[in-house]
N, C-alpha and C positions, 0 to 999 in steps of 0.2 A: 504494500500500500504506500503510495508517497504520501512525503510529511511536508509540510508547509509551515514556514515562521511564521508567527506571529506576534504581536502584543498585545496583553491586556491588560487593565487595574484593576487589581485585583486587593482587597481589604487586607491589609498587612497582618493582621495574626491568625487568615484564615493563612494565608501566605507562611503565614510562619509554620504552623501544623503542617501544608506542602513538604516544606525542609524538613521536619520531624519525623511525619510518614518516611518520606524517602530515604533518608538517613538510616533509620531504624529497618524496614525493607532491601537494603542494598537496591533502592532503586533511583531513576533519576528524578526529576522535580517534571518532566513532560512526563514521564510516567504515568508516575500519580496522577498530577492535572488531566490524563488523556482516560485513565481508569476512573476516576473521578464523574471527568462528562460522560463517558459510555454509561456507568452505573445511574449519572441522574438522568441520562435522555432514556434508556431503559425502564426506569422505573415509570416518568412520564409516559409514555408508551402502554405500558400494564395498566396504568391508574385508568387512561383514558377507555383501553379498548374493555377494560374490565365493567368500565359505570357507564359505558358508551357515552364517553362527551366528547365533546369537541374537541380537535388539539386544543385552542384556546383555551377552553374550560378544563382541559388536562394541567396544563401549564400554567394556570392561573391558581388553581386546587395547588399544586406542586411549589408554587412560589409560595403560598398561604402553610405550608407546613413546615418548610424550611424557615421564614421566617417567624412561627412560632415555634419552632425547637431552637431557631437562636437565640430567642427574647429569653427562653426558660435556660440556656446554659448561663447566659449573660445575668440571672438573676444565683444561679447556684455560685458564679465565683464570685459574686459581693461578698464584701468581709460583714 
């Protein structure tokens, strides 16, 4: 498969966990990042074809749980 550069901005301490995973994995930082997107555009995919919505509404549902699994880890590291 070819691979194509890119960049992105990407929020720095999810960025920092990228280095951690990979680190910890012996793998590189596209890696991860490429196992990462395959796993979430996968899961989107499932959600969708599973409750029959729309991509939209797949992806919409998908952003809506991602960001409430970060608001609840961002509430666990408060001192």
């Amino acid at each position: 498969m070819a691979r194509i550069k890119t960049t992105l901005m990407i929020d720095e301490h999810l960025m920092r966990q990228v280095r951690i995973r990979a680190a910890r994995s012996d793998r590189s930082q596209s890696e991860v990042l490429e196992g990462a997107l395959r796993e979430g555009l996968g899961v989107i995919e499932r959600i969708r074809a599973k409750a029959r919505l729309s991509e939209r509404e797949a992806l919409d549902l998908a952003s809506k749980v991602v960001h409430d699994v970060r608001a609840q880890n961002r509430r666990e590291r408060k001192p």
